[in-house]
C-alpha positions in Angstrom: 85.1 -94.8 38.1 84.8 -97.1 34.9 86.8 -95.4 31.9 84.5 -94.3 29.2 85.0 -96.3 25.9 87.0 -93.3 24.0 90.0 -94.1 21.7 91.9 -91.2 20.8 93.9 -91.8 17.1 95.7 -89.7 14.2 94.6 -90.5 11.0 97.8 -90.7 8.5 99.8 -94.0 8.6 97.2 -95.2 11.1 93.6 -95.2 9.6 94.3 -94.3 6.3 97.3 -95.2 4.2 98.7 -91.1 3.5 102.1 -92.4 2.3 101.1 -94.2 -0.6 98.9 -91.7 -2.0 101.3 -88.9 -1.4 104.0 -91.2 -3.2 101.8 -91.1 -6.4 100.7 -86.9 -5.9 104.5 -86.9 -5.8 105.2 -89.1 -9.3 102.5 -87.0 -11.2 104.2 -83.7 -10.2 107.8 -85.2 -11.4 109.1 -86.3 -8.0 108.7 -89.9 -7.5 109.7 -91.9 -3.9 113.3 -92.0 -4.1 114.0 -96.0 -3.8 114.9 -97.4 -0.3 113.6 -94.3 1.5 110.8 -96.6 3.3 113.4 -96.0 6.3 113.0 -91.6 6.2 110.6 -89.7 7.7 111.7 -86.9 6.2 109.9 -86.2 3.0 112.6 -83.8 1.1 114.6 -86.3 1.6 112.3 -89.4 0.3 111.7 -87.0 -2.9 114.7 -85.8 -3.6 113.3 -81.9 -3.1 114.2 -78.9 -1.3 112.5 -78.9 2.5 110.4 -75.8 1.4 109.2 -77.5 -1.6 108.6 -80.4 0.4 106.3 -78.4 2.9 104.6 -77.1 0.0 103.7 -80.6 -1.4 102.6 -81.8 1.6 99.9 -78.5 1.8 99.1 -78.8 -1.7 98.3 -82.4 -1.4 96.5 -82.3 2.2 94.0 -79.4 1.1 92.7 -81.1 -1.6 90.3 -82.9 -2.6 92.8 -86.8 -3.1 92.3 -86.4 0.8 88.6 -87.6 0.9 90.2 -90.9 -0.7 92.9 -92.1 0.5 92.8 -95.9 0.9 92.6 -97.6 4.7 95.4 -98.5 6.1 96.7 -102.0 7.1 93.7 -103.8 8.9 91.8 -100.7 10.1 88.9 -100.7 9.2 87.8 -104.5 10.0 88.9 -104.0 13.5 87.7 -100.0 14.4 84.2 -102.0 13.3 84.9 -104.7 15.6 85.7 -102.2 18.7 82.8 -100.2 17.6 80.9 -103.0 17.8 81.7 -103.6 21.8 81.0 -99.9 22.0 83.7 -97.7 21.3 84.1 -94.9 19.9 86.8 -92.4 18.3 88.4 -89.2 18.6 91.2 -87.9 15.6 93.5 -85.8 16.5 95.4 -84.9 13.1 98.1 -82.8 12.2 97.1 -82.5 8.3 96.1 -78.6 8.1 94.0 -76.1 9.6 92.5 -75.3 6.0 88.3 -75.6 6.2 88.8 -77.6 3.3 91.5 -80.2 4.3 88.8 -81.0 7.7 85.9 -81.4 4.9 87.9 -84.2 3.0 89.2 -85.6 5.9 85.9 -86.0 7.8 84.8 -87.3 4.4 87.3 -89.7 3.9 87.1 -91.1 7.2 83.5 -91.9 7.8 82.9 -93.3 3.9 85.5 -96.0 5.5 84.9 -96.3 8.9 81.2 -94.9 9.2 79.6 -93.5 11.9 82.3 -94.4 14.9 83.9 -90.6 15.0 82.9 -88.4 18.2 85.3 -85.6 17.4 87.7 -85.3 14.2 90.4 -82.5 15.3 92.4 -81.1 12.0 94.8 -79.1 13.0 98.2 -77.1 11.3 100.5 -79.2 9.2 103.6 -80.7 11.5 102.0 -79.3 15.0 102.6 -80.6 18.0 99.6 -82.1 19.4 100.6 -82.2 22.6 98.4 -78.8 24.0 94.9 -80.9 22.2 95.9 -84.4 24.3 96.1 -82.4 27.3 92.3 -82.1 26.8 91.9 -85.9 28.4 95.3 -85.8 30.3 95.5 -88.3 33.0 92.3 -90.2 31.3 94.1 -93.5 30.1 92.3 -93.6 27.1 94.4 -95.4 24.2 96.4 -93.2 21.9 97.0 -94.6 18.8 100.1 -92.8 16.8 102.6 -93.3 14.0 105.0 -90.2 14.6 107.2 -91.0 17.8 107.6 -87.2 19.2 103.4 -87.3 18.8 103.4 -90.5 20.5 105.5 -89.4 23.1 103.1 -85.9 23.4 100.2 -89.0 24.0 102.1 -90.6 27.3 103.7 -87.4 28.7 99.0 -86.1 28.8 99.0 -89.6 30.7 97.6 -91.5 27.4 97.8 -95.1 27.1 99.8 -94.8 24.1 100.4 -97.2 21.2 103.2 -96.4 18.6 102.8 -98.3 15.2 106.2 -99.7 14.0 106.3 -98.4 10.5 109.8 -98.7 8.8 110.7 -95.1 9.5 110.0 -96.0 13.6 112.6 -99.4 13.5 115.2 -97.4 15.1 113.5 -95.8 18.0 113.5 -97.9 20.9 111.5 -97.0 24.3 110.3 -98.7 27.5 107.4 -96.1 27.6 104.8 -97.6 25.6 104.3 -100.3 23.2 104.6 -101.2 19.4 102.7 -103.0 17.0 103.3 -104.0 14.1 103.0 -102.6 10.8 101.5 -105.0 8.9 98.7 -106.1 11.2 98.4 -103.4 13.8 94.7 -103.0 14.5 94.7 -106.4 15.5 97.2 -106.2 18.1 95.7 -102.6 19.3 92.5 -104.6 19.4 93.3 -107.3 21.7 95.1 -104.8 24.0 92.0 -103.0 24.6 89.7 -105.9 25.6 92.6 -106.9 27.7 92.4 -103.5 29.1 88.9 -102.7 29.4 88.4 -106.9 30.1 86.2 -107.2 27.9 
């Protein structure tokens, strides 16, 4: 049976560049990036706050409005319109909030950048696994496109053909289970994997 052309993505650090709009939400509210954090996850630790504190930026920031604008990331958007273009199309799975209004601004966000590609945009809570929602097209060997490695590693344990993006804070994770590309031109690399894997 020929695989339907579905690719499964988050959003944050893979469509749309969260971290540096989060870095300046964080320097207006007194907290700015702590220097050579590019390394850490961990966002207490990047902004020199409490974890509580930390969780409460992060929900402060991802329920409002600076959502519907964050800025694309890397070379998304020239190469989600390229696979669109041979007929693709996407699902997001995100982890930014379960709030009404964080799904609004996302949605928003998303299709003022990418347009009209998205078949499903799935928000759910802040730091949840997503590894219950992947099981939705377990076994399907659609591409899953990630940035957090536990997340990724949710993708290929549902049978996903998982992609991990190498951003600074991933450098130290090394697997044989699934791929990485590269942080400055990722898209490109996930593009040509899915012709190659599609033949197209």
């Amino acid at each position: 049976m020929k695989k339907e052309k579905i690719i499964l993505t988050d959003a944050d650090g893979v469509l749309v560049d969260w971290n540096t709009a989060f870095d300046k939400f964080m320097s207006k509210n007194g907290h700015p990036r702590v220097p050579e954090t590019d390394t850490e996850y961990n966002i207490s630790l990047r902004h020199n706050v409490t974890t509580h504190q930390a969780m409460e930026y992060v929900k402060e920031f991802n329920e409002s409005p600076d959502i519907a604008h964050l800025p694309p990331f890397a070379d998304s958007v020239e190469h989600v319109r390229l696979l669109s273009e041979l007929g693709f199309r996407f699902i997001v799975v995100t982890s930014i909030s379960s709030h009404p209004d964080a799904k609004i601004h996302r949605t928003n966000n998303l299709t003022d950048l990418f347009g009209d590609v998205f078949d499903d945009i799935h928000c759910i809570e802040q730091g949840a696994s997503k590894a219950s929602i992947l099981m939705n097209w377990a076994d399907t060997g659609y591409f899953w496109i990630e940035d957090h490695m536990r997340q990724a590693e949710a993708g290929y344990e549902a049978g996903l053909n998982t992609i991990l993006i190498n951003h600074p804070y991933n450098h130290h994770y090394s697997t044989d289970l699934f791929p990485k590309v590269s942080f400055d031109t990722p898209w490109n690399e996930i593009y040509n994997m899915v012709r190659n894997e599609y033949g197209i």
